[in-house]
N, C-alpha and C positions, 0 to 999 in steps of 0.2 A: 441431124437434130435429135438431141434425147430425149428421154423421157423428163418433162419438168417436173410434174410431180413427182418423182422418185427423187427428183435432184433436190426437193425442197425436204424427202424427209432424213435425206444422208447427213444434214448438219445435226440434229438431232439422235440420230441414233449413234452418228461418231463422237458425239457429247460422252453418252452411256457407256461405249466402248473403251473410252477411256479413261473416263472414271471410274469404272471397275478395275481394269487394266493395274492404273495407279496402287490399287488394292491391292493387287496381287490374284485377281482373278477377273474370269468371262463371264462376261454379258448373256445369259441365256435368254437371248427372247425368243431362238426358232420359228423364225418366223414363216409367215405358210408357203407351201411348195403350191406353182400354179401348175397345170395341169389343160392341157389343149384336146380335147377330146371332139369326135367325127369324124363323117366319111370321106371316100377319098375323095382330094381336087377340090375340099370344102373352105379350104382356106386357112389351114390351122398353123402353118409353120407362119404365113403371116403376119397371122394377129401376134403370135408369139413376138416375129422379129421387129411388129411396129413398136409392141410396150417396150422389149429393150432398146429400141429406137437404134441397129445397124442391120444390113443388108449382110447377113452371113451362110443362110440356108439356101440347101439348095431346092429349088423350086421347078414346076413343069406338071405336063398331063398324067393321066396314069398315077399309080402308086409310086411316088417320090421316097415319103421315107418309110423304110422298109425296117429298120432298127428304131428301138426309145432311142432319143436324143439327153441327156440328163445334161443340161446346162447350170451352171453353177456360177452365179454374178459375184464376186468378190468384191469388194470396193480397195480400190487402192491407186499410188499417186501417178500410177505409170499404166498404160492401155495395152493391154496384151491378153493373147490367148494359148493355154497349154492344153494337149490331150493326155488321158490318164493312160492311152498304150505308148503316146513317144513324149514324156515327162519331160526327157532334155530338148524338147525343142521349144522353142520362145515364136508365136506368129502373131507379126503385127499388122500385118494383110490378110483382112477379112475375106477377101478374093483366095487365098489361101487356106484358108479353115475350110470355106464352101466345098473346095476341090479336096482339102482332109478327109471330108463329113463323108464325101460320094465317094471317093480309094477306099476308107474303112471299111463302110457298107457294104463296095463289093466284094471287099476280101472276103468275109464272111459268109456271107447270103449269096454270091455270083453277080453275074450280069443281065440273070433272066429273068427278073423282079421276084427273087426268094424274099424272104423275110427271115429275123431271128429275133427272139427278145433278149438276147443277151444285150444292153446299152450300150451303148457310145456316150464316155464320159469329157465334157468338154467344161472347162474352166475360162472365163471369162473375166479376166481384173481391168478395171476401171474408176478413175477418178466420178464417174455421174451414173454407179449405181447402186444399188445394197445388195449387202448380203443374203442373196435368195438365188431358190432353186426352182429351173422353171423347165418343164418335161414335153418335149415335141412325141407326140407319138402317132403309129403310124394309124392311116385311117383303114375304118371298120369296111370291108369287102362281103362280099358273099359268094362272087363266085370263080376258085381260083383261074390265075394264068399264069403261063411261065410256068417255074419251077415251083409256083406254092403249092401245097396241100391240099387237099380235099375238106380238111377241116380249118380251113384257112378262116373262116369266121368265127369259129369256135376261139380258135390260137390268139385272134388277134382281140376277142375280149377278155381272156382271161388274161392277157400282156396289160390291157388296159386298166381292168380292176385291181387287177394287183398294184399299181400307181394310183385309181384316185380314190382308194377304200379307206389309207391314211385321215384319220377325222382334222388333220392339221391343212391339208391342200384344198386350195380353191379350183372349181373344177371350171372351163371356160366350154361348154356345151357348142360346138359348132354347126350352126346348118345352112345351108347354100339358101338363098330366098327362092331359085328358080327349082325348088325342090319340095314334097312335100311335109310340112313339119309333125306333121299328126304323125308319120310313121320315122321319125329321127331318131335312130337308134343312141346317138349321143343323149338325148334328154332321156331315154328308157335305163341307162345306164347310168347314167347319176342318179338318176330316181331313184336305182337300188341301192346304193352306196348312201346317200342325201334324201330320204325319205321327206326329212323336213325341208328340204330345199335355202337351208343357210348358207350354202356354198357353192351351190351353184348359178351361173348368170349366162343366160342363152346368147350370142352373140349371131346376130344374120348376116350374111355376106353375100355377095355378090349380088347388092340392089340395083345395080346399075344395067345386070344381065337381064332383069324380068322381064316379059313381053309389053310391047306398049302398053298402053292403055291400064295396065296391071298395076297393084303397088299393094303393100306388105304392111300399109300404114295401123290395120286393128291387131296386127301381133304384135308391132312394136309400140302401140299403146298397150299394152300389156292387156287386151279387152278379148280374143279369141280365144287363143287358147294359154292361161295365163300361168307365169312364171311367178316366185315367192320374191324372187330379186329382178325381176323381168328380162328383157331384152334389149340391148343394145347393137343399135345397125351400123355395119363399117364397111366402107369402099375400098379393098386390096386394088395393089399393080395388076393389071394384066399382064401376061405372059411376053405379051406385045414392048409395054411397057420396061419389063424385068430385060427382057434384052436388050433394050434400047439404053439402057442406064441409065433409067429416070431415079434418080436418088427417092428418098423419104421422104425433106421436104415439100418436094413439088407434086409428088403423090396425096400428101395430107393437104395441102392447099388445094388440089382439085376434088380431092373429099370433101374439104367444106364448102366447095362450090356446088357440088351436086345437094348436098343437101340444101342449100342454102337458095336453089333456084326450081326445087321440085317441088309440086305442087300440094303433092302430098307428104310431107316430110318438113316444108319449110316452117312451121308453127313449134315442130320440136326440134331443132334444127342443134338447139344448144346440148340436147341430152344421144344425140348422134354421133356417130363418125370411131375414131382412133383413140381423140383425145379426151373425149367423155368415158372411152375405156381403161385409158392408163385411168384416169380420176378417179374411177369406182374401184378399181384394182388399188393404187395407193389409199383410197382410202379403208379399204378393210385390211390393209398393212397396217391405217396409224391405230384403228380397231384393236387391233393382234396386241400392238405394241402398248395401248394404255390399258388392254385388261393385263397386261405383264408385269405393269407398273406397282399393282400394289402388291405382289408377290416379292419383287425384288425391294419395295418400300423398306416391308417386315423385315425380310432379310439382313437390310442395311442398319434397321434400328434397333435390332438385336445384338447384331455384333458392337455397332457403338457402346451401347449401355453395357456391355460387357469390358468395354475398354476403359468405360469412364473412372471406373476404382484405378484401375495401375497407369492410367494417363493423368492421373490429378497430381500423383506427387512429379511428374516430369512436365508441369505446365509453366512452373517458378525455377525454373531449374535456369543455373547461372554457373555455369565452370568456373567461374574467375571471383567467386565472392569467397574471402577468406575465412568464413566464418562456416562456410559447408560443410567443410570436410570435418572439422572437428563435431559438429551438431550431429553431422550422419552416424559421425563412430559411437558417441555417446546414446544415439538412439538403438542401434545395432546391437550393440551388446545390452543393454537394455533389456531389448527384445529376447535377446539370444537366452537373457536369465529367465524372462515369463515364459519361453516356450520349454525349456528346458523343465521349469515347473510343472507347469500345462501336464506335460507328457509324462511325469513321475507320478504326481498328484490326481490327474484326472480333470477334465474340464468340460462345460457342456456344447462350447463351443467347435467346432468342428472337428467333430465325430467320425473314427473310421472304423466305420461300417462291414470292411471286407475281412479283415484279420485282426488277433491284437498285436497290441504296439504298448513300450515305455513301462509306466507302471502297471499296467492289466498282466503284464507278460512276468514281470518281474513277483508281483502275486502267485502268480501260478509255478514259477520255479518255489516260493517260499512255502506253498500247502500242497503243490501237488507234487510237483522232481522234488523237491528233498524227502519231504515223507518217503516217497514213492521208492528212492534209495536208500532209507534206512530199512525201508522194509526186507526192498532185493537184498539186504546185507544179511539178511537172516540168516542162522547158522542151522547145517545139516543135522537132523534130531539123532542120528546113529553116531556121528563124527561127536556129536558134542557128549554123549553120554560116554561112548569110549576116552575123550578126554576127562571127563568128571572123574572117572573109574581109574584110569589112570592117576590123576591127581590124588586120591583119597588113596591110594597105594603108595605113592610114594611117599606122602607125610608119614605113617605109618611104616616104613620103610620093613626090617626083618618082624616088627610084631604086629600080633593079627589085632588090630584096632575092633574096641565093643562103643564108640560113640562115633557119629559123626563128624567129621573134624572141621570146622572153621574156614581152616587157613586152604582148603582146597574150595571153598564158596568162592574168598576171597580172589583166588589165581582168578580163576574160571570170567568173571566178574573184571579184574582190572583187564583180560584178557580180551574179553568183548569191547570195554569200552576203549581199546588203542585202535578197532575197528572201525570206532565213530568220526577219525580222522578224514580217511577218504574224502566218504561223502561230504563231508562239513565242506572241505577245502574245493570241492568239486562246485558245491554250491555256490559256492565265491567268485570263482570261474562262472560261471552262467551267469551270474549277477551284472560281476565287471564288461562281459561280452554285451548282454543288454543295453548299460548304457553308452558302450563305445558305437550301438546302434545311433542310440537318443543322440548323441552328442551329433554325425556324422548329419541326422535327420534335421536337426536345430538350424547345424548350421550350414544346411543350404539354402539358407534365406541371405545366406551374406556373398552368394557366390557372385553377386554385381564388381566381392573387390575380393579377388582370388588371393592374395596377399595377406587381407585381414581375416580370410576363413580359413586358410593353412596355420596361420600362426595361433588362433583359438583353437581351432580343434589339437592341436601340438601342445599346447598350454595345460588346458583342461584334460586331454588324455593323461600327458604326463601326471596330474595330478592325482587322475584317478590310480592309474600304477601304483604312487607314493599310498595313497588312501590303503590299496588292496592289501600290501605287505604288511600291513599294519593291523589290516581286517584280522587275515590271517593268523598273524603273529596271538593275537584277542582270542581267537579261536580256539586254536591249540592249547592257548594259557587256559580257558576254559575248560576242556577235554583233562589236561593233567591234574586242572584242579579237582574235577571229581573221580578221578585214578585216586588221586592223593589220600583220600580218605574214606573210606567204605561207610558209608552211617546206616549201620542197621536198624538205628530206632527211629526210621523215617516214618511217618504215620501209615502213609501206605504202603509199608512195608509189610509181607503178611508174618513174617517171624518162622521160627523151627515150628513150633507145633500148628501154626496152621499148616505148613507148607506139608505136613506128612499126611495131612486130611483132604485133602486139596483134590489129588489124584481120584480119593472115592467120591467127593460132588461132581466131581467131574463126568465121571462115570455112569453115576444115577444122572444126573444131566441129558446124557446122550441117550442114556435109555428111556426116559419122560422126556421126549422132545416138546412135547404140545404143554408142560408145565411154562408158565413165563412168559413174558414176550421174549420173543426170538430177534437177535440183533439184523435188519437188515443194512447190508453193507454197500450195496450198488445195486443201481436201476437202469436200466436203458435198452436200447433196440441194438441188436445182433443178428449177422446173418448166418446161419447154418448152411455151412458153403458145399457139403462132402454129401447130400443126398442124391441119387439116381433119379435122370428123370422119369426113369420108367415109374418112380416112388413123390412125383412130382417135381422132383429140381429144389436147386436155393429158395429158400422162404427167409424171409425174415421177423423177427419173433419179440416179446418183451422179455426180456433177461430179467429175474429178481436172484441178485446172489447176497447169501446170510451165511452166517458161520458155521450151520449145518448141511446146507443144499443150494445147490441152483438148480433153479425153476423157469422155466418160461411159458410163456401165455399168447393168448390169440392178439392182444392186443393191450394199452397201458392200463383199460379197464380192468382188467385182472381177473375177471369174469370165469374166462376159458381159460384152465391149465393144460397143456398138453402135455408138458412131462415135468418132474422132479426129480433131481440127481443130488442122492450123498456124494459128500466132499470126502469120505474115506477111500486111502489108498487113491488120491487123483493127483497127477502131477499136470505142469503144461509144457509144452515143446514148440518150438518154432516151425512158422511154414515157409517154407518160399512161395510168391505173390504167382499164380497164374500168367501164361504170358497172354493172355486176351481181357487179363482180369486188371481194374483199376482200385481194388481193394488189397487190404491187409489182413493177412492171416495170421491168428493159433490156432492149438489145437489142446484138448485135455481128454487126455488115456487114464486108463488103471494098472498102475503098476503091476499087477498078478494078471494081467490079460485077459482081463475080463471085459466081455462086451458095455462100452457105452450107455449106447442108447441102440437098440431094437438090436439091428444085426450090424452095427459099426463099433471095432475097436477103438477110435477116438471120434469126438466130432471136432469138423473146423468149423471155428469163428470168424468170421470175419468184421471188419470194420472200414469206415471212409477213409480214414486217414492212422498213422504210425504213432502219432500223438496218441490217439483214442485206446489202440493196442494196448501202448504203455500204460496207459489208466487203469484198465483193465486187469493188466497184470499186476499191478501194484494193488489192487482192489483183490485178485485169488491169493496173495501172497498174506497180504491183511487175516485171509478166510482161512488160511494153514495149508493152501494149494500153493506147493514151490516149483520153481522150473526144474527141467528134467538136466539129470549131471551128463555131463560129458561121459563116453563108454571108459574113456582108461581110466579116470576118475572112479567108477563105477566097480571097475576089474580091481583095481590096486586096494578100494575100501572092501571086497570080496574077500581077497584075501587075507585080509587082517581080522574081517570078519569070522571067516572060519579058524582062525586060530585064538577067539578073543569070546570068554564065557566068565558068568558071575554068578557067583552065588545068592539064595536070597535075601543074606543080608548085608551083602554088598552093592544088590539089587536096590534094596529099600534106600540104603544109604545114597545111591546116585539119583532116585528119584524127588529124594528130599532136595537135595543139592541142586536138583534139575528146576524145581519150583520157586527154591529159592533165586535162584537166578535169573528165571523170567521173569521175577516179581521187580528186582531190582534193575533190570535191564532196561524194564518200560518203566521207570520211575527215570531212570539216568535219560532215554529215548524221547520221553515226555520233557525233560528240563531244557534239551539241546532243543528241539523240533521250538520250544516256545523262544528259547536265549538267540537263537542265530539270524531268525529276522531283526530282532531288534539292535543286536550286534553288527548288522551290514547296517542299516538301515543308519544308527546314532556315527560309526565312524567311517562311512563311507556315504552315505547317498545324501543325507543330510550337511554334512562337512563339504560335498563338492557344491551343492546346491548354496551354502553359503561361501564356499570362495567365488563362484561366477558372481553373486551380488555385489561381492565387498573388493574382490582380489583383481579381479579379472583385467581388468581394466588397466590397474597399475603394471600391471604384468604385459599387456601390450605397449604401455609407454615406454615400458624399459626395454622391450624386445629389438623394437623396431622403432626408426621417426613417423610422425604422423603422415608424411606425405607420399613414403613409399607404402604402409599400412591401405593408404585410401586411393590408389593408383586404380584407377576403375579399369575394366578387362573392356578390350578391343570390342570383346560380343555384344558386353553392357552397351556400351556407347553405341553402339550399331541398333542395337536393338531399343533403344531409347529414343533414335532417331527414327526406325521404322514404325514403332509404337505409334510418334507424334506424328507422324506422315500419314499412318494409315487414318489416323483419328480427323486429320484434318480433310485428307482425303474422304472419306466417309460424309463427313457433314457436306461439302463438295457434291457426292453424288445423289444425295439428298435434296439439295438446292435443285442441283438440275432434273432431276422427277419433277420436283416441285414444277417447275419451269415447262417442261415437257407436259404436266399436267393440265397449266393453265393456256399454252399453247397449241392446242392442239385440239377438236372435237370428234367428239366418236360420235358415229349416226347409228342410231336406232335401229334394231333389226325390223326388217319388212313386215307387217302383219302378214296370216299363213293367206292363201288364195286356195280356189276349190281345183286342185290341181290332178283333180280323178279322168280328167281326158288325157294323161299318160296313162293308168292303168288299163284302160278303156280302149286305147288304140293298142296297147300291148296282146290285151286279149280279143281283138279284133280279128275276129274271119267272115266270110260270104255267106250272106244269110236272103233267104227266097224272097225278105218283104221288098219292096221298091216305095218309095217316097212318091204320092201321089203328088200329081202336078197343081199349083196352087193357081188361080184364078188373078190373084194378086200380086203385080208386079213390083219387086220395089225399084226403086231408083237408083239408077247407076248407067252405066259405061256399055255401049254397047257389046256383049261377049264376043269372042270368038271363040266358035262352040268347034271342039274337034274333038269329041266323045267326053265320056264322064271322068272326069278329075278325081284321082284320088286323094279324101282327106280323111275327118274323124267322125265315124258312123253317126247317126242319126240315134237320138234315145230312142229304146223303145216305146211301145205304146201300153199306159200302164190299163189293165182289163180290171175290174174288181171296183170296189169303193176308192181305193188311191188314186183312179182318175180322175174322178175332179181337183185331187190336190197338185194335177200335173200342170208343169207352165208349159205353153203354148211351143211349138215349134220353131225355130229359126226361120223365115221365111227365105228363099232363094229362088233364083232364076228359074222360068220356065223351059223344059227339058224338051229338046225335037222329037218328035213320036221314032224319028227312026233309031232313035237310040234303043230303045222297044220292039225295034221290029221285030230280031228274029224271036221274041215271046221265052226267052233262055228264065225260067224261074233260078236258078241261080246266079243270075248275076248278080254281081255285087250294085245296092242301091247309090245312086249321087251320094258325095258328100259333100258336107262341108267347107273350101277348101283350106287349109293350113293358112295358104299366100296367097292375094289374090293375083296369080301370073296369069291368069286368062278370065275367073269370074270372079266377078266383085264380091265382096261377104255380103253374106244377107244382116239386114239390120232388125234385131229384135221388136216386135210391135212396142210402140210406145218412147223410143228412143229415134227421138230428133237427129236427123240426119247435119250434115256440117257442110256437105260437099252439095253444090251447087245439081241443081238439075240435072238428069241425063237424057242425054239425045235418044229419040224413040226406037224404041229396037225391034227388031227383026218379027214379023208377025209368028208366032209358035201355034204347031197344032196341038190341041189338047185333044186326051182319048176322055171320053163319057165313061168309060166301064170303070175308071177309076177315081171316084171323090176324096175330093178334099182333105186334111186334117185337120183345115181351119174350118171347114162345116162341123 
């Protein structure tokens, strides 16, 4: 026979299991580990083996199990048992497992009742039970034998705390009735673990052993000494029994005849026994399982409403309706031109937040990389003045020229601007590269038909290609156009006689720094990478760089300057990146070898990322800090250096020429830097954005037929069916919560009880008062007195004003003077008893007795030296 209630709630929880299942995921309800705790011979492998309802442990006097048992009930369609040290074996002979359980045991621990906590891991699969783990462990000793330990009571509770300290496991407190319960080291044990007592339920056994006349009935009213979850009384096989091979059934049918014909017991007869155990036990299963409910509720209606957007367009979905396929492709591209938009344009609809993307990116090549490269194009101030000087010689050729000449402005000038090529064309390239991003990003929205997103993206690249040669082509036509003709009467042009002036405001300039406002040219946080830490270490600082100095500060407030650095004779050099370091480095020196800053010949910069570097640099380049030349660059302009001198007024002459140049340079620098965005922009980004609206489309008709075009990918389809499966599946496990909800009740946790006679027996030792003998007999069963019984001490007697707020005694049996005789002030006073196995419980004054009259008993001597507590 099995467990019925378990068997009622496996339909139910096998609903869950496979409607998660269905989802593509587990059921987590973990549900509670039960937990057998007490002494030994107390009965515990029993109760265990009634709630699984088979005969598989082994059983007998003495210390039986000597190792945790870790049982593991699987549910499933076939009844079998594996062990986790012989995996491949399959036993469907319970008689077989028993004889496993005792071979393992002694492998480990011997034959001379050793112990070990190492487990014995048994798996249990059957059609009539759940998934749950239920732990035999061995019972609490004190004093070894055999091969155990000396500290064998220590060993064997900390094997057991370690199992029921889990706040998930229900702990089944075991204690024998023909034993005292006031000192059960099982309930002392949960206590600690279970202070509130939610999980613990005391189980009594062996009611059938107590002495006549005896019965256990005010503990198992939960009235003596009271449990939060109380007590439930069960009749195990005897030993006698167990070898006689009385099965289950016939054992639980003569359970409920004991209770059902004792005298004391027969009134509660319903809430007794095996099966009122499995009951209470399944029921704080379906407990476990509906507070589960609304965790996995949310879970499920989250992921739904998450499906609901991309399961609407596959709710109408028709393979076979001819008009799909066309309406899809028309949407598609559609779409393919607003995201394409979106992404150039800007939109405020979903926003990415982590990087940029599309147009943001394409802005930042057009104001920061291109600037950024015409800047790096900058020409070396020694190299160009030796070309000026050259030039203005050569026109002049064998005669010594008295004016400046023109036609050497000129060279110098169309010279620079064939320079402008590069970068311009470089620019194009980033550009093109950007949206061959956009395009690839657009159209993976169309990757449901691999067909129609190969042939757009092929389409529209190609386009853009056609676009780019054409860009270019604009470009270059621009650059030679203003080669073609020098216009020196450009307004901002500064002319010969400012430009010969020019050099002395300059001049005064540098030397009245504090006249004017000073240009600031970048702002931001830098880390000065190259300090000692003996000198502190990296800090990082607020950088202010201007066309005269950089400066940094304690902070953006600008408050605290810590230093300021002229920009004369600075150049910057490259670092290589630390190998512990996640930063980028430069560096800026002084050319003449002059110290930095304090006692460092350059300092490093560093920054988060290579991007930022470049900004950077392009911002000292801007300030007239250029990067540092290559050495043979450097050697080879030495020597031309030392053989290359001027006169002063051939001096004056390349200085003029030198002004004039930069005036016109950044006049040409300023036309390009405004004409090239607008140039990409009118025949390239704007031209593809209007072929995806107008062209596109045609251009797929003519590629490809529409029905290889919309040949939907094996994954789409699959995943269009998993999509609607999971979605329906979901609603499915929704219903059945629902279901499970309204089928099911949870019962109310027990109000708390005053449950301080565990702590109170715990800290119980022999105290000199003795319990004066009462005058007043209560009623009951005549004792059979064979000395004092131990139970749960007696309160003290409160001294002071708190005694009148004390309630009254228990009253109990009168005591035979010769228990007193030998006058031992330490002896331990009467108590209480836990059970009544030999005296009845005293009934508090005031509470109506239920049991019938008791036959008159035994006349007792009372000592006079000793009164009352009820006087």
């Amino acid at each position: 026979m099995g467990n019925r209630g378990m068997e009622e709630l496996i339909p139910l929880v096998n609903k869950l299991q496979d409607a998660f299942s269905s989802i593509g995921q587990s059921c987590h309800l973990d549900l509670p580990q039960i937990a057998v705790v007490g002494g030994q011979s107390a009965g515990k492998s029993s109760v265990l083996e009634n709630f699984v309802g088979r005969d598989f442990l082994p059983r007998g006097s003495g210390i039986v199990t000597r190792r945790p048992l870790i049982l593991q009930l699987i549910f499933s369609k076939t009844e079998y048992a594996e062990f986790l040290h012989c995996k491949s074996k399959k036993f469907t002979d319970f008689d077989e497992v028993r004889q496993e359980i005792e071979a393992e045991t002694d492998r480990v621990t011997g034959t001379n009742k050793g112990i070990s906590p190492v487990p014995i891991n048994l798996r249990v699969y059957s059609p009539h039970v759940l998934n749950l783990t239920l732990i035999d462990l061995p019972g609490i000793t004190k004093v070894p034998v055999g091969d155990q330990p000396p500290d064998i009571e220590y060993q064997i509770k900390d094997m057991i705390l370690q199992f029921i300290s889990r706040e998930s496991s229900l702990i089944l407190a075991v204690t024998p009735a023909n034993m005292d319960l006031a000192n059960s080291d099982a309930l002392k044990l949960a206590k600690e673990v279970d202070p509130q007592g939610l999980r613990t339920i005391g189980v009594i056994t062996k009611l059938d052993l107590m002495d006549e006349g005896t019965d256990a009935r005010d503990i198992l009213e939960n009235k003596l000494l009271p449990l939060r979850r109380g007590y439930i009384g069960v009749v195990n096989r005897s030993q006698k029994d167990i070898e006689g091979k009385k099965d289950i059934r016939a054992a639980l049918a003569a359970e409920r005849k004991f209770f059902l014909s004792h005298p004391a017991y027969r009134h509660m007869a319903d809430r007794m026994g095996t099966p009122h155990l499995q009951k209470t036990l399944n029921q704080q299963l379906t407990n476990h399982i509906r507070e589960s409910l609304p965790t996995l509720r949310s879970k499920l209606q989250s992921q739904l409403l998450s499906l609901e957007k991309e399961v609407e367009e596959y709710k109408n979905f028709r393979p076979d309706d001819p008009t799909r396929k066309t309406k899809a492709l028309l949407q598609m591209v559609q779409q393919f031109g607003v995201d394409f938009e979106k992404r150039i344009e800007g939109s405020g609809d979903q926003v990415d937040t982590l990087e940029l993307s599309g147009g943001a990116r394409i802005n930042r090549i057009f104001h920061e990389r291109f600037p950024f490269e015409l800047v790096k194009m900058e020409f070396d101030e020694k190299d160009l003045r030796r070309e000026i000087s050259y030039a203005i010689k050569n026109i002049h050729g064998v005669r010594t020229g008295l004016f400046t000449p023109d036609m050497a402005f000129e060279a110098i000038v169309k010279k620079q601007i064939v320079k402008l090529k590069e970068p311009s064309l470089k620019c194009v390239d980033l550009v093109v590269s950007e949206l061959a991003t956009v395009i690839k990003k657009c159209a993976e929205k169309l990757s449901s038909y691999p067909r129609l997103r190969e042939e757009t993206e092929r389409i529209v690249t190609t386009y853009i290609r056609e676009r780019e040669g054409r860009t270019k082509d604009q470009i270059l036509l621009l650059i030679d156009i203003e080669q073609s003709y020098i216009n020196t009467n450009h307004e901002d042009f500064i002319g010969f006689a400012n430009a010969q002036q020019r050099s002395t405001q300059l001049n005064k300039k540098r030397a009245i720094p504090n006249q004017g406002e000073i240009l600031v040219i970048r702002k931001g946080w830098l880390t000065i990478n190259n300090i000692s830490l003996m000198k502190g270490g990296s800090k990082e600082y607020w950088f202010v760089l201007t066309a005269e100095s950089l400066s940094w500060y304690k902070d953006e407030e600008e408050k605290e300057k810590k230093y300021m650095l002229p920009l004369d004779n600075l150049k910057i050099r490259d670092v290589e990146k630390g190998f512990m370091s996640n930063k980028h480095v430069f560096a800026i020196f002084n050319t003449e070898q002059r110290n930095v800053y304090k006692d460092l010949r350059q300092i490093e910069l560093a920054c988060e990322s290579q991007e930022e570097v470049d900004s950077w640099k392009a911002s000292f380049l801007r300030a007239g800090v250029y990067p540092e030349k290559d050495q043979a660059e450097n050697e080879d302009g030495g020597v031309q250096e030392n053989t290359f001198s001027m006169d002063p007024q051939l001096e004056r002459q390349v200085e003029t020429i030198r002004n004039l140049v930069d005036s016109y340079v950044a006049i040409i620098n300023k036309s390009i830097r405004d004409l090239m965005p607008k140039t990409i922009m009118h025949l390239m980004i704007n031209n593809t954005k209007a072929f995806i609206h107008h062209e596109l489309l045609a251009y797929l008709y003519s590629s490809a037929d529409q029905n290889s075009l919309m040949e939907e990918s094996t994954e789409q389809a699959q995943r269009r069916e998993d999509m609607l499966r999971m979605y329906h599946a979901l609603k499915e496990a929704l219903h059945i919560i629902g279901d499970i909800s309204t089928s099911t009740v949870s019962t109310p946790v027990p109000p708390p009880v005053d449950d301080t006679w565990l702590q109170n027996a715990s800290n119980h030792s022999p105290t000199p008062q003795r319990r004066p003998v009462s005058s007043v007999h209560p009623p009951g069963r005549p004792p059979a007195v064979r000395g004092p019984t131990p139970g749960p001490p007696l309160m003290p007697v409160p001294v002071g004003p708190a005694a009148s707020f004390s309630a009254p005694p228990i009253p109990s049996r009168p005591i035979p003077q010769s228990v007193f005789a030998n006058n031992d002030p330490f002896l331990a006073p009467p108590q209480i008893p836990s059970r009544p196995a030999r005296i009845p419980p005293g009934i508090p004054p005031g509470v109506p007795s239920r049991r019938p009259p008791a036959a008159p008993s035994r006349p007792t001597i009372i000592r006079p030296a000793e009164p009352s507590l009820l006087d």
